[in-house]
C-alpha positions as CSV (number, residue, x, y, z in Angstrom):
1,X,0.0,0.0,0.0
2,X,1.3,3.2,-1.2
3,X,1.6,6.0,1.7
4,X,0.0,9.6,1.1
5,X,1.9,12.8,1.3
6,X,0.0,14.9,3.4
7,X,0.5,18.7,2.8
8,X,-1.6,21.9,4.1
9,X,-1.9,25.5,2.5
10,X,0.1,28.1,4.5
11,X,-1.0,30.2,1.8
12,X,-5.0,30.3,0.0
13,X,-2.8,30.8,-3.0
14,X,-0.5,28.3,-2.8
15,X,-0.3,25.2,-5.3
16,X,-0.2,21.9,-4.2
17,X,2.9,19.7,-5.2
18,X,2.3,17.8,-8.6
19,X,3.2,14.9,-11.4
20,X,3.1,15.8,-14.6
21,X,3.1,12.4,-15.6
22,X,2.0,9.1,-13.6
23,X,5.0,7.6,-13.9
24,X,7.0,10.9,-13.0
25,X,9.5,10.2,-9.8
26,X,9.3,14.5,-8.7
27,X,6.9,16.0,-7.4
28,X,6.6,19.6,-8.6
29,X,6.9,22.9,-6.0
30,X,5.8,25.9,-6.6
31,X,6.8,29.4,-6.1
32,X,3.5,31.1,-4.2
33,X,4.8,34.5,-5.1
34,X,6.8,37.0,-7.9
35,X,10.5,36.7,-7.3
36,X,13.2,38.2,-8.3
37,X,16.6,36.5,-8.2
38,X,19.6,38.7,-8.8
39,X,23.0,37.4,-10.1
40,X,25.1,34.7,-8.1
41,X,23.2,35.3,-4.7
42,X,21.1,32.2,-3.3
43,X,17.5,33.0,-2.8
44,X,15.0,30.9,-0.3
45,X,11.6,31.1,-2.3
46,X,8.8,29.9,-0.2
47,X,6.2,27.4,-1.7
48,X,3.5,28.6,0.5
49,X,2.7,24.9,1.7
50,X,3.6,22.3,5.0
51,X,4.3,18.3,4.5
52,X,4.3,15.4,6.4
53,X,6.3,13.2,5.0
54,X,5.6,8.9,5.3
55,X,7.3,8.1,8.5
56,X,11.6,6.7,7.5
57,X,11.4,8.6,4.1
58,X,13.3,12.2,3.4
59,X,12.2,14.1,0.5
60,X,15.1,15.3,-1.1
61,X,14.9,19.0,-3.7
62,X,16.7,18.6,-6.4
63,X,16.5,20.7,-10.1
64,X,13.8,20.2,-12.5
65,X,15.4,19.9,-15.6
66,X,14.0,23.1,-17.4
67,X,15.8,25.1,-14.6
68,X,19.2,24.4,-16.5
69,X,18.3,26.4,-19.3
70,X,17.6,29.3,-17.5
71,X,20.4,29.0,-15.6
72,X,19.3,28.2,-12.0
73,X,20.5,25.6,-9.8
74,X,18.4,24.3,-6.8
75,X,21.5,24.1,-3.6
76,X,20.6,22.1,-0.4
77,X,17.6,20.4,-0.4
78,X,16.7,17.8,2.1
79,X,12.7,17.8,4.2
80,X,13.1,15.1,7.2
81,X,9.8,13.4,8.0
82,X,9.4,15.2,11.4
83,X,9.8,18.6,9.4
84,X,5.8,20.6,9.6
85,X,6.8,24.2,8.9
86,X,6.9,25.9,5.1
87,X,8.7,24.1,2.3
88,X,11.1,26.6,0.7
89,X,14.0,25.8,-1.9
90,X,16.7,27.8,-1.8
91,X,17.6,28.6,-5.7
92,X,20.4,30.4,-7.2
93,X,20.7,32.6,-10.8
94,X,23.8,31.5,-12.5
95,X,23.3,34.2,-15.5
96,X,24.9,37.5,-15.5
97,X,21.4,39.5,-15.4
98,X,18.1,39.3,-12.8
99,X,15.9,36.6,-13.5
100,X,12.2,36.9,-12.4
101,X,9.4,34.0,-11.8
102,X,6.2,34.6,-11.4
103,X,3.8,33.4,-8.4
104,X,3.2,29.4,-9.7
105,X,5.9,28.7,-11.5
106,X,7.4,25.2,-11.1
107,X,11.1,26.2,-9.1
108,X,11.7,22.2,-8.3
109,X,11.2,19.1,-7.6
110,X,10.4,16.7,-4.4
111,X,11.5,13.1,-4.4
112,X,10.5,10.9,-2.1
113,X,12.5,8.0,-1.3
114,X,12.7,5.4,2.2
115,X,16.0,6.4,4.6
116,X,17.9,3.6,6.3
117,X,17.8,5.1,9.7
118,X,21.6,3.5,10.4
119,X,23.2,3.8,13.8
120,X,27.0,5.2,14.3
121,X,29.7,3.4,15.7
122,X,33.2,5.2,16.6
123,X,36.2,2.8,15.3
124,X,39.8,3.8,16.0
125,X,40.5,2.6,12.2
126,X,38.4,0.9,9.6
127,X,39.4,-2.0,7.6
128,X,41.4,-1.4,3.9
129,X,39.8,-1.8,0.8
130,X,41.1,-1.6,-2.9
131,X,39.8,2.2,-3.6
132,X,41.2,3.1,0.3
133,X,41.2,7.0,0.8
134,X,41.6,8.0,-3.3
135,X,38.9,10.0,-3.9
136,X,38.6,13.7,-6.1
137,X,39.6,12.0,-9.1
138,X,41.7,9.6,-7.9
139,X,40.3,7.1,-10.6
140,X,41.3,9.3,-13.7
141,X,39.2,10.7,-16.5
């Protein structure tokens, strides 16, 4: 049985999250006003609406891939379960010039996926293996 999402309006005018497509993994946010984003400065735009999340799953924000060609890139981006205040994802304009979206535009996309809640364990070293510590393009082009 498939869990819902469970989301309230923070604002009358907000848009509820959205699949284009049945088979889409995102589900699409909203911006719930005009916004102006100027060049190279991050920019929290609010969605207007509150989730709660299936219990053990994390809704990760992550780029839609229109935003590309407009030049903004979704940073952060993680909603924990036990999270109830406003969604907001925090976007920045890679372009040289202000970019504006209007109130409803699609500014992301929500995936939903299960967490494996693992517990931590302090070790004074960890055993070998073949990769070890090479990493930052340790394995060439």
């Amino acid at each position: 049985m498939t869990e819902s999402l469970l989301v309230t309006r923070l604002n009358s005018e907000a848009k509820l999250p959205t699949r284009a497509h049945a088979g889409d993994a995102g589900l699409d946010l909203y911006s719930v006003s005009d916004i102006t984003l100027a060049p190279r400065e991050p920019v929290r735009i609010p969605t207007g609406v509150a989730m709660a999340l299936p219990a053990g799953h994390v809704g990760l924000i992550c780029d839609r891939s229109s935003l590309g060609s407009k030049g903004l890139r979704v940073l952060g981006g993680v909603v924990d379960a036990g999270y109830r205040g406003e969604v907001q994802v925090v976007l920045i304009n890679l372009r040289n010039e202000p970019l504006t979206l209007a109130k409803g535009d699609k500014i992301a996309q929500m995936l939903i996926l299960p967490v494996n809640l693992c517990g931590v364990e302090e070790r004074k070293s960890l055993n070998d293996t073949t990769r070890s510590t090479g990493g930052f393009g340790s394995t060439g082009r």
